[in-house]
NUBALUM-406548 format. One record per residue (C-alpha): residue number from 1; x, y, z. Coordinates in pm, whole numbers. Each point is the difference from the previous one (the first is absolute). Layout:
// NUBALUM-406548
 pafi   east  north     up
  NUM      X      Y      Z
...
// end
This chain:
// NUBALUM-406548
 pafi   east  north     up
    1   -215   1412   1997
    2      3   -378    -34
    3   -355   -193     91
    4    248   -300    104
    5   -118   -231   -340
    6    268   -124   -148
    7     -2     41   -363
    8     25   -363   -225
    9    187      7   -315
   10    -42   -246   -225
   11    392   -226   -125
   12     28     95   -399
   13   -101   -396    -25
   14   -282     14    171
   15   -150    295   -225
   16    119   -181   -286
   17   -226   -310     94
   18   -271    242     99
   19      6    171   -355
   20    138   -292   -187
   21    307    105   -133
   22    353     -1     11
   23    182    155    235
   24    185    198   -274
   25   -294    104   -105
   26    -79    181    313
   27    378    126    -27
   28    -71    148   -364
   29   -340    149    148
   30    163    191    309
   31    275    144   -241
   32   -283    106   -251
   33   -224    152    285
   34   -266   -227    -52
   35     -3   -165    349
   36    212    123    218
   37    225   -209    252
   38    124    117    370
   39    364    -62     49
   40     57   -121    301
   41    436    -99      5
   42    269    155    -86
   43     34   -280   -284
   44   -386    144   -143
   45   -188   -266     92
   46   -351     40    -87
   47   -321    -26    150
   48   -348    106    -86
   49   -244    159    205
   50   -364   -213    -38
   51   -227    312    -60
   52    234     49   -273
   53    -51   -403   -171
   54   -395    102     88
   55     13    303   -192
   56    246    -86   -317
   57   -232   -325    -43
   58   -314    244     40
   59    126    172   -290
   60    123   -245   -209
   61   -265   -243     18
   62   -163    110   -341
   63    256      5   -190
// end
């Protein structure tokens, strides 16, 4: 069942701004597990879901 929202997904560049990194870094961090991307094309683009930014940043923000 679908409540008709339509989900936003953040570009890999925007996430990288967000978290201020590289892109490759968020590359390196979805092949590690560490913050995991949604493919979204046959090519494997990425996107990232922003509970998922929220929460990794949560986390992270002590160390």
């Amino acid at each position: 069942m679908t409540t008709g929202k339509k989900l936003r997904l953040l570009k890999i560049r925007e996430a990288a701004e967000i978290l201020g990194v590289n892109p490759e870094t968020l590359r390196r961090w979805d092949k590690e597990g560490k913050l995991p991307a949604v493919k979204v094309s046959v090519r494997g683009d990425r996107r990232y879901k922003p509970e998922d930014i929220e929460r990794f940043i949560e986390k992270n923000k002590n160390k």
